[in-house]
PLY file of the C-alpha trace (Angstrom):
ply
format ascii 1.0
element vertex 454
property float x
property float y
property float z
element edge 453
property int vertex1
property int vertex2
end_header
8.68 14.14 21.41
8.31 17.85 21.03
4.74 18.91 21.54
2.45 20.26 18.68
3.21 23.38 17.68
0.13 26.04 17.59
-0.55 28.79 15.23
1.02 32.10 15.85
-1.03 34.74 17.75
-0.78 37.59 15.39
-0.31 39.05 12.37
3.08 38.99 10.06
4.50 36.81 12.88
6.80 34.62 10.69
9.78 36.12 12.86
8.33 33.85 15.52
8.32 30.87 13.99
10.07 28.54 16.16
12.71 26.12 14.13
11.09 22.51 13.16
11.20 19.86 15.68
12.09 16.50 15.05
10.05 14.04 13.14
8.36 11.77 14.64
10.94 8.62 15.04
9.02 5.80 16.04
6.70 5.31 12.99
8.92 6.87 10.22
12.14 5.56 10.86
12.53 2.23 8.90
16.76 1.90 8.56
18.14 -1.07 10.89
17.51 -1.34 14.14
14.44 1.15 14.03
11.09 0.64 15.36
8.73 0.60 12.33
11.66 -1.45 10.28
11.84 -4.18 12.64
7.91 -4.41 12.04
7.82 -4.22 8.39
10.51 -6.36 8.00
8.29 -9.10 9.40
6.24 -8.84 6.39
6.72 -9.92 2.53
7.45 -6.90 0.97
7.68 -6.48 -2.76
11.17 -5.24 -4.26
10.84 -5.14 -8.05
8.37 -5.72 -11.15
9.92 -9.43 -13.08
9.70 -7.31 -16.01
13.18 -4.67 -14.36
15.10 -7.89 -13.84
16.38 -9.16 -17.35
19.98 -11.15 -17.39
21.61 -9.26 -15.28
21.20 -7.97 -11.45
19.36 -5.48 -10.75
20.43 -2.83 -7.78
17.85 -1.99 -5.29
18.01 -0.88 -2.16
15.38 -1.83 0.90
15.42 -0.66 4.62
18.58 1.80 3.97
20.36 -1.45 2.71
22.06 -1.71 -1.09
20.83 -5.04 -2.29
20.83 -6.83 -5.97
17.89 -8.82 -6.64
18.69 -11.25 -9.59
17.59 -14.16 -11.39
19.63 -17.11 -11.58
19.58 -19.17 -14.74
17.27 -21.70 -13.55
14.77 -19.00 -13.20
14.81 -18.36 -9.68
15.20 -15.41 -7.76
17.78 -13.94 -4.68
18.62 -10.99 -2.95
21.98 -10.70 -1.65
24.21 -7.83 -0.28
25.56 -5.90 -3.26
28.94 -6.02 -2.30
30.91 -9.08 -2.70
32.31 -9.53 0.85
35.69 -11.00 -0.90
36.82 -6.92 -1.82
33.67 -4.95 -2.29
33.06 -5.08 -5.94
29.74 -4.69 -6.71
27.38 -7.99 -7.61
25.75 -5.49 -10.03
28.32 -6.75 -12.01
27.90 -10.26 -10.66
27.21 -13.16 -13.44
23.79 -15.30 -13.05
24.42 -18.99 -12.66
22.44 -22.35 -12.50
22.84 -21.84 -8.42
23.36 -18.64 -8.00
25.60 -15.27 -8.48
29.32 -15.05 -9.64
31.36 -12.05 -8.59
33.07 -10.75 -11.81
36.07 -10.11 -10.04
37.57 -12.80 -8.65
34.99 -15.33 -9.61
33.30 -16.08 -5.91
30.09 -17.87 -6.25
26.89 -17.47 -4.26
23.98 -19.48 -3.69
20.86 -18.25 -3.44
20.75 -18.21 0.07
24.16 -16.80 0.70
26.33 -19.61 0.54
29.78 -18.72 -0.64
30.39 -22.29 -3.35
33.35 -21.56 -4.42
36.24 -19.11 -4.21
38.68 -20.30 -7.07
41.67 -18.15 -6.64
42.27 -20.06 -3.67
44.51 -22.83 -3.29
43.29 -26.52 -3.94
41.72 -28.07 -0.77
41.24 -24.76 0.73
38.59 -24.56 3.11
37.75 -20.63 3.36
34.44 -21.10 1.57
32.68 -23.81 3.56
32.84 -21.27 6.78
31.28 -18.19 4.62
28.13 -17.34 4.23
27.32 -13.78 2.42
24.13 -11.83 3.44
21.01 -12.94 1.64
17.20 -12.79 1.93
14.82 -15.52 0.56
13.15 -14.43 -2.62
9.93 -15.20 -4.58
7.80 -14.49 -7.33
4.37 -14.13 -7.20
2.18 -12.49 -10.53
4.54 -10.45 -11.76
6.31 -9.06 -8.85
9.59 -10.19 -6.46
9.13 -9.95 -2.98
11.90 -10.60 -0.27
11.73 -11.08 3.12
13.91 -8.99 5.49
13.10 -10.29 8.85
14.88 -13.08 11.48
14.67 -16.18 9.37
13.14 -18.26 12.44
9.93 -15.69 12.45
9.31 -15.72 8.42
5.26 -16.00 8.22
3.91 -18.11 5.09
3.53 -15.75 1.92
-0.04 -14.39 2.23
-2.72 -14.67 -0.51
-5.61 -12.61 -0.15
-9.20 -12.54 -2.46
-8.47 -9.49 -4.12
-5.25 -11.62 -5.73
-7.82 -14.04 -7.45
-10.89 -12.27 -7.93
-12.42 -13.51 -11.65
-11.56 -12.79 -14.73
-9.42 -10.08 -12.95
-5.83 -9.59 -14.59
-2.99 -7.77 -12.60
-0.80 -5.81 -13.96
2.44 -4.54 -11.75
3.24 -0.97 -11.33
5.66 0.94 -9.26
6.18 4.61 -8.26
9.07 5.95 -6.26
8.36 8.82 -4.11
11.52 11.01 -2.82
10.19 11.20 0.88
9.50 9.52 3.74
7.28 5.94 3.49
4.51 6.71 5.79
2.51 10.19 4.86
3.01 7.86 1.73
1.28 5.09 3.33
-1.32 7.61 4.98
-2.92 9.26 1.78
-5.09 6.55 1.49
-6.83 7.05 4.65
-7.46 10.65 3.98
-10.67 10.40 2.24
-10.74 14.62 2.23
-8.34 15.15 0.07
-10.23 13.68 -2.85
-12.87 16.18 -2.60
-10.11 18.54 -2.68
-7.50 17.81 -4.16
-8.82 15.47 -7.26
-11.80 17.54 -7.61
-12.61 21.10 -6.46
-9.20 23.04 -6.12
-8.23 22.64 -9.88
-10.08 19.96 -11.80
-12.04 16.55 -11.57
-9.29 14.10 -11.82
-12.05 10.95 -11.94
-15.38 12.27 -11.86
-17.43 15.41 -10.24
-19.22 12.75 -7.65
-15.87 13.13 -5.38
-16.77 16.66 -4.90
-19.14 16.03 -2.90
-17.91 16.17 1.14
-18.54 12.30 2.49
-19.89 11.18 5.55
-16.99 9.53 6.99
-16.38 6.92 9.49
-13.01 4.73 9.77
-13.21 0.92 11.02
-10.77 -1.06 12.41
-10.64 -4.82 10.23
-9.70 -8.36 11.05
-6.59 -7.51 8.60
-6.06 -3.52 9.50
-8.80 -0.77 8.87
-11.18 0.64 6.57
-12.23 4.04 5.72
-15.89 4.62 4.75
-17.33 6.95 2.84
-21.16 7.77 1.76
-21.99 10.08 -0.76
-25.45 10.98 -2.43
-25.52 11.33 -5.64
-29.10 11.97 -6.73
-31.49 8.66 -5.94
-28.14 7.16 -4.83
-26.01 6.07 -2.61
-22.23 5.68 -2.79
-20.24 3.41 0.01
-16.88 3.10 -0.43
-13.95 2.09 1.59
-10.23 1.39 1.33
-8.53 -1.00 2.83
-5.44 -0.83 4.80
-4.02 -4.04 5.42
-1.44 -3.41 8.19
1.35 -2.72 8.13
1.44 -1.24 4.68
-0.25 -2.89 2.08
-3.10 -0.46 0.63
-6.33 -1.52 -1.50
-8.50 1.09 -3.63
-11.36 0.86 -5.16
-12.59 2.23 -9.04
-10.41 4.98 -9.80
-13.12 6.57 -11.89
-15.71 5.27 -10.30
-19.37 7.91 -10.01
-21.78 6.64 -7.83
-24.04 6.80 -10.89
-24.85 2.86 -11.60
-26.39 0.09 -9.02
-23.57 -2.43 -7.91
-23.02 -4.30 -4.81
-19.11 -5.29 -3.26
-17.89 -3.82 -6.41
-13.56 -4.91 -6.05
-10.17 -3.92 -6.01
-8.60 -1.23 -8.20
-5.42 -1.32 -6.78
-3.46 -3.56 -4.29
-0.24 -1.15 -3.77
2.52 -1.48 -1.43
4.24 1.21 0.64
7.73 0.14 0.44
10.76 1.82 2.47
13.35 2.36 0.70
15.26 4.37 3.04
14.15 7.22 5.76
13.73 9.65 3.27
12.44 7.80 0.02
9.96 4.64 -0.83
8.42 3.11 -3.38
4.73 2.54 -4.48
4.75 -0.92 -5.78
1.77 -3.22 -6.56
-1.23 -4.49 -8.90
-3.50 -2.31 -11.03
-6.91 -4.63 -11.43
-8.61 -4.91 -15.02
-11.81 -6.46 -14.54
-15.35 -5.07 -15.17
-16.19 -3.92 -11.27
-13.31 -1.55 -11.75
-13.44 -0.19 -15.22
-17.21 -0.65 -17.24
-16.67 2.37 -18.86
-13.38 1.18 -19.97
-11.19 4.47 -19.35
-8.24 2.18 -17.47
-5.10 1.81 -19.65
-3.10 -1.16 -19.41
-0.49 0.23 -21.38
0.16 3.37 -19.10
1.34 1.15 -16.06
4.63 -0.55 -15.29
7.99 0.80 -14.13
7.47 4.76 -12.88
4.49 5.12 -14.45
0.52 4.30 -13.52
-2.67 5.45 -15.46
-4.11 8.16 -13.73
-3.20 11.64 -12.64
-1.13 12.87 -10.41
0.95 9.78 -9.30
5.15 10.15 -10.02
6.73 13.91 -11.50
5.38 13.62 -14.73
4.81 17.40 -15.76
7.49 20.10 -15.70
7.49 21.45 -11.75
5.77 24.75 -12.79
2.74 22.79 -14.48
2.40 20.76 -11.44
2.07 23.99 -9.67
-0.31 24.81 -11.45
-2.38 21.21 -11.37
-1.02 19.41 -8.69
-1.52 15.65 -7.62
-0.99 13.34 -4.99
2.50 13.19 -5.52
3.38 16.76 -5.05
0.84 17.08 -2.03
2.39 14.03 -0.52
6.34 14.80 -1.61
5.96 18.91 -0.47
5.24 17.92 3.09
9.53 17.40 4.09
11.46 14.41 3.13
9.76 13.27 6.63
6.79 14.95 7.54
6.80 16.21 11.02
3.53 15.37 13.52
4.44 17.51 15.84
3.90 20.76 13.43
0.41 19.27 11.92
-2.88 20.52 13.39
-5.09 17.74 12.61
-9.08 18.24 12.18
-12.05 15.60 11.85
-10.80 14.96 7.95
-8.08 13.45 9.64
-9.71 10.69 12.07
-7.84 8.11 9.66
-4.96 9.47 9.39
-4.92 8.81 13.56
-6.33 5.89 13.68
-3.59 4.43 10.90
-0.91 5.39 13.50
-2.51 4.10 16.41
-2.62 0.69 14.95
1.20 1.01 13.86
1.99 2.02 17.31
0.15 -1.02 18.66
1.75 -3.20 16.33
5.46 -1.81 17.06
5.35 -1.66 20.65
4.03 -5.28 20.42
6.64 -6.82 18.44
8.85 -4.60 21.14
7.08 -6.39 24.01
7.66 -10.29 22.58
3.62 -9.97 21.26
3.25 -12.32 17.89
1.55 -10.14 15.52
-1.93 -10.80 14.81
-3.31 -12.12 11.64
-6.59 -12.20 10.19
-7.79 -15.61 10.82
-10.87 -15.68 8.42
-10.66 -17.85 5.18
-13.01 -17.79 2.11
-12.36 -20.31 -0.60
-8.71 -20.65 1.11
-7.74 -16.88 0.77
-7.91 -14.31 3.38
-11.00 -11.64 2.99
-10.45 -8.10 2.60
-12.90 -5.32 2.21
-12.11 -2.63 0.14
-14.88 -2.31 -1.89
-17.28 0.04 -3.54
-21.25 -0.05 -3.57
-24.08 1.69 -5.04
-27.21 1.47 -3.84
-30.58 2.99 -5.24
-31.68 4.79 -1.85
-33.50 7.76 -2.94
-34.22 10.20 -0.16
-36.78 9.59 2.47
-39.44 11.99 3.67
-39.42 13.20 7.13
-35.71 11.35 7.26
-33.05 13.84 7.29
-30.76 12.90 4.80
-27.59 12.97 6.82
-28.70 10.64 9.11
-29.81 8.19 6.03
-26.29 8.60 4.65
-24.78 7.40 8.12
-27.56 4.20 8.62
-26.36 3.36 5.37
-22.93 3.87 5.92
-22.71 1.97 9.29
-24.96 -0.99 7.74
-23.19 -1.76 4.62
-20.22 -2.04 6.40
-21.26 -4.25 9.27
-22.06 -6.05 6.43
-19.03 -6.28 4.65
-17.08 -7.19 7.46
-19.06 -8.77 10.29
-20.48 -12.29 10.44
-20.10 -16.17 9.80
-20.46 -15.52 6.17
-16.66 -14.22 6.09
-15.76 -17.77 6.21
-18.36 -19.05 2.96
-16.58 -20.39 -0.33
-18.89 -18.08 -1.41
-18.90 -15.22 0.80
-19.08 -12.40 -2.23
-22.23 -13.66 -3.41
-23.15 -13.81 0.30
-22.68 -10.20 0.69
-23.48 -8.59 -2.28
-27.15 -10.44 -1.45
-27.29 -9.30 1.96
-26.85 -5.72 0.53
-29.22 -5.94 -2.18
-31.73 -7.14 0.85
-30.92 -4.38 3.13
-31.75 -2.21 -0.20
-35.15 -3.48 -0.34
-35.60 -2.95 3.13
-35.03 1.02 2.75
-37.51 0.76 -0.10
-41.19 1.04 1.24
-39.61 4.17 3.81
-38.53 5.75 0.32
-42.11 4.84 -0.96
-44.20 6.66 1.71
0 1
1 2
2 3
3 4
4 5
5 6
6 7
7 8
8 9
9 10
10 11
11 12
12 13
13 14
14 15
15 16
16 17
17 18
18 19
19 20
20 21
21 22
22 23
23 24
24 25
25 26
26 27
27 28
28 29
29 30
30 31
31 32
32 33
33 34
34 35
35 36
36 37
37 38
38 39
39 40
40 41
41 42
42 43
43 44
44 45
45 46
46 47
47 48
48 49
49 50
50 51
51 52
52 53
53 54
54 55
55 56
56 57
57 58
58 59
59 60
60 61
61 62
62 63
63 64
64 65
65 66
66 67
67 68
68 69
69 70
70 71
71 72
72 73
73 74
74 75
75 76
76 77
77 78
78 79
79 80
80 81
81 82
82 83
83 84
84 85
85 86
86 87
87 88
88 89
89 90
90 91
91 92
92 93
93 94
94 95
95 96
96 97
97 98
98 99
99 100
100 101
101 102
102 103
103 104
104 105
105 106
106 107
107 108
108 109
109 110
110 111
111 112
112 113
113 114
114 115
115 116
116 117
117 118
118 119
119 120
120 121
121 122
122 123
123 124
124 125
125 126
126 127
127 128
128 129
129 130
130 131
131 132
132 133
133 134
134 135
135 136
136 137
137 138
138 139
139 140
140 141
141 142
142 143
143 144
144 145
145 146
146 147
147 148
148 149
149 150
150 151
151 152
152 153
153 154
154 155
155 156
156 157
157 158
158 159
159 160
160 161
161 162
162 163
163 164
164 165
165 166
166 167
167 168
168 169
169 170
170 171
171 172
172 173
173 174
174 175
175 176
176 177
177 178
178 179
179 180
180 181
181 182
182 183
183 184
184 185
185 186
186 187
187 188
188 189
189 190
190 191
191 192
192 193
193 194
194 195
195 196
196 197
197 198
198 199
199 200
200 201
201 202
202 203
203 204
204 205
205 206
206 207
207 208
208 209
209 210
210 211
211 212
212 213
213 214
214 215
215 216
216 217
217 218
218 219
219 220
220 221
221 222
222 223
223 224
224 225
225 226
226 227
227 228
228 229
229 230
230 231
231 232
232 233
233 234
234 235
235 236
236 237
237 238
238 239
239 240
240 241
241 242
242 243
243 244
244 245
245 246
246 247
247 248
248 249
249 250
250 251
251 252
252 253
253 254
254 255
255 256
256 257
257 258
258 259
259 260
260 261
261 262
262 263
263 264
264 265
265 266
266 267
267 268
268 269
269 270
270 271
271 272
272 273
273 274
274 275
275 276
276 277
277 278
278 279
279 280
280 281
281 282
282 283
283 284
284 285
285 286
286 287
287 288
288 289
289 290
290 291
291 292
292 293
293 294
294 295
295 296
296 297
297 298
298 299
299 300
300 301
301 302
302 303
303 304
304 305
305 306
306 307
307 308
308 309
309 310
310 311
311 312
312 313
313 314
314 315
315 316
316 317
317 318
318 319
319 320
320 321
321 322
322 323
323 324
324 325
325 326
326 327
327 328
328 329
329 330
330 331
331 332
332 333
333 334
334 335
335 336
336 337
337 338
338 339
339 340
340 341
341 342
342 343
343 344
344 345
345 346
346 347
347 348
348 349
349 350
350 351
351 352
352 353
353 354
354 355
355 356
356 357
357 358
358 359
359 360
360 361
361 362
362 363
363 364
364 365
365 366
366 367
367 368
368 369
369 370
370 371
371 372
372 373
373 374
374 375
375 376
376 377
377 378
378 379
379 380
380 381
381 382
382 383
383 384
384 385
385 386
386 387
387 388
388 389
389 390
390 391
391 392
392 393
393 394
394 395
395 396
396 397
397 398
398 399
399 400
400 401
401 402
402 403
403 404
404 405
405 406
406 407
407 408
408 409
409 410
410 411
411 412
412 413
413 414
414 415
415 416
416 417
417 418
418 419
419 420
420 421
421 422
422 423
423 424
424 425
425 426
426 427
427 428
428 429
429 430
430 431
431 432
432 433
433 434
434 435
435 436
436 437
437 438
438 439
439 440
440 441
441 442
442 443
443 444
444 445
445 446
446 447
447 448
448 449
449 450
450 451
451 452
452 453
C-alpha cells in the first residue's frame, strides 16, 4: 500500500500534488471474493424495510450482487439471484407463490431456497428440474426489517438478539439511508466523536443542542461485542458520559440524538441501532431501528413520522436540500459522501480526534485476517435476561466541580469509571443487569459527593 502522503512544503504548490494512490483494498473492498466481504458476509445483514416489499419483488442489490428479495404468499421471505437462470429474464418480474417465485417468462418455479419445482415447457417426465438449483440466500424477518445471510451455508451463526432490541416500552421503527460511496468511512463516522463538536455544532449551527460544542474528553474501549467511544463533557454542575457502540463488524448504536447533558440519568439507551450495509464498492446503505422510548426522547422532539424509506428525523442524514444549500449547511452525509466514492487512507493525516477511527480498523483487520487464517470469529459470550449486552449508552451525573481537583482530570476519573462500569463485571450476566448498573453509578455519584462538598 502506498505510504501516507505529507503536506506540500511550500506555498501555491498544487503543481506538486502527486496523483491519488489507491484506496485502501483490504477493508473497503466488499464485492466477491474480497477481504472485508468474506467477513461481513458471515453476519446477518439487513436488506430491506417489510414495508418496500408489497406483492411483488423487490430488486436489491448486496455485495456487488443483483438480488430480489420477495415475499411469497404464505408470508415468507427469499432472496434469490435476479435473473432466472432458464434465459435471464429478470425475477423482478417473477410472480409470488405459496412456495416460492415464478419466472413470468416461461413459468420456472423457485423455492425459497433455490430449488428449481418445476419447469413446465418441458416435456412430461422430464427430469431437468430435479438437478437445478438457482442461487438463493436464507431470509428472515425480524421487527420490521429482512435480513439475508450471504455467507457458506455450513458457517451461518444463529440470528443475534441483543438488549437494545427489547428494551421496555421501546418501539422500533425501521429506517434506511443510501449513501453513494464507499461502506466504511460510512461505518467510521460514528467513532469520530469530533466531528459533532464541529460539524453539528460550531461550523454552522447546533443541529441537537449547544452541549456538543463543547470539545470531549475522549477515550475509545475495546467491548466484549466490538468497541466503544467515550465521551465526557461538563456542562455546568454536570457531567455528560456517553458512548457509542460499535458492534463489529458493522452494526452501529447511538445514543439521544438531542440529548444536553442538562438532566440526571443513569444507562440512559439506544437511539439508534443502524446497519452499515455494502451495497457495492462504491455505495451502501444505512439501514436500521430509530428507538421511541422516554431515555431517548423526554422532551419529545423525535418524529416517528419523518423515518422510513430514504428518510430519518434529524439533520443532515440522505441529500435532502438542493446541493448549494447543503453547501451552505452541510451534514453528515455530505461530509461523509465528499470524501471519494472510496476514501483513500493513504492521503489522510490523522490526529488524536481520530484514535477511533484507528482503532475501528484495527479490529476489522483482526477480524479479516482471522477469518483468512481458519480463526472462528469471536462472539460476545455474556447473556442478560437471554440477550446479549451492549453498551451504548448515555449518563448524566450531578458532579459539580471539585476544589483543588483540576477539572480535566475529574472529567477523565469519571470517564474511565463509568465505563468500567458499564462494561466490566459479573453483573453483565444479571436478569437484571440495567438496574445493576444504573445503581452502581448512582453509588459512584455519591461517592464524588463529600470531595464536591469540601
Amino acid at each position: 500500500m502506498a505510504q501516507q502522503k505529507q503536506f506540500l512544503s511550500q506555498p501555491f504548490a498544487g503543481y506538486l500534488n502527486e496523483p491519488a494512490p489507491e484506496e485502501n483494498v483490504e477493508l473497503t473492498h466488499i464485492e466477491k471474493g474480497s477481504a472485508a466481504g468474506e467477513l461481513l458476509r458471515r453476519y446477518w445483514q439487513p436488506v430491506a424495510l417489510t414495508s418496500e416489499i408489497k406483492d411483488v419483488p423487490l430488486g436489491i442489490r448486496m455485495f456487488g450482487e443483483d438480488l430480489v428479495v420477495f415475499r411469497n404468499t404464505a408470508g415468507e421471505y427469499g432472496i434469490l439471484d435476479r435473473h432466472c437462470p432458464h434465459r435471464g429474464t429478470s425475477l423482478e418480474f417473477g410472480l409470488p407463490t405459496e412456495c416460492g417465485l415464478r419466472c413470468c417468462y416461461h413459468g420456472w418455479l423457485f423455492g425459497m431456497d433455490g430449488k428449481v419445482l418445476e419447469t413446465p415447457g418441458d416435456p412430461p417426465g422430464s427430469t431437468l428440474k430435479d438437478r437445478l438449483y438457482h442461487a438463493a440466500y436464507p431470509a428472515r424477518e425480524y421487527k420490521g426489517l429482512v435480513f439475508g445471510y450471504f455467507g457458506p451455508i455450513e458457517a451461518m451463526p444463529e440470528f443475534p438478539i441483543y438488549d437494545s432490541y427489547e428494551h421496555p416500552d421501546d418501539k422500533l421503527v425501521p429506517y434506511c439511508v443510501t449513501y453513494p460511496c464507499n461502506w466504511l468511512q460510512v461505518l467510521e463516522n460514528v467513532m469520530d466523536p469530533a466531528h459533532a463538536v464541529f460539524l453539528h455544532t460550531r461550523v454552522t449551527f447546533s443541529h441537537f443542542s449547544d452541549t456538543w460544542g463543547e470539545l470531549p474528553v475522549m477515550d475509545f474501549v475495546e467491548t466484549p461485542t466490538g468497541m466503544i467511544y467515550v465521551t465526557t463533557r461538563r456542562w455546568k454542575d454536570k457531567v455528560w458520559v456517553r458512548s457509542n457502540d460499535i458492534l463489529m463488524p458493522n452494526l452501529a448504536q447511538v445514543g439521544h440524538i438531542w440529548e444536553d447533558g442538562q438532566e440526571a440519568k443513569q444507562f440512559g439507551r439506544v437511539g439508534i441501532t443502524r446497519w452499515t450495509t455494502p451495497i457495492d464498492n462504491q455505495t451502501c446503505r444505512v439501514i436500521g431501528w430509530r428507538h421511541f422510548h422516554p431515555d431517548v426522547d423526554p422532551r419529545g422532539l423525535a418524529k416517528e413520522e419523518e423515518c422510513g424509506v430514504e428518510k430519518v428525523d434529524f439533520y443532515g442524514q440522505g441529500i435532502g436540500a438542493s446541493f448549494e444549500e447543503r453547501q451552505r449547511l452541510p451534514g453528515d452525509y455530505d461530509a461523509i459522501v465528499s470524501q471519494r466514492p472510496i476514501a483513500v487512507h493513504a492521503l489522510e493525516h490523522l490526529t488524536y480526534c481520530d484514535k477511533g477511527v484507528v482503532m475501528l480498523r484495527k479490529l476489522l483487520r483482526r477480524d479479516i485476517r482471522g477469518l483468512a487464517a481458519g480463526e472462528e470469529r469471536a462472539a460476545s459470550p455474556l447473556r442478560s435476561n437471554g440477550l446479549i449486552p451492549t453498551y451504548c449508552h448515555d449518563t448524566v451525573l450531578d458532579i459539580p466541580p471539585i476544589d483543588g481537583v483540576d477539572d480535566l482530570e475529574l472529567l477523565e476519573e469519571v470517564g474511565r469509571r463509568v465505563t468500567e462500569i458499564i462494561i466490566e463485571g459479573e453483573h453483565h450476566s444479571a436478569d437484571d443487569r440495567i438496574e445493576i448498573v444504573r445503581r452502581k453509578l448512582l453509588e459512584y455519584q455519591r461517592s464524588l459527593l463529600p470531595r464536591a462538598a469540601e
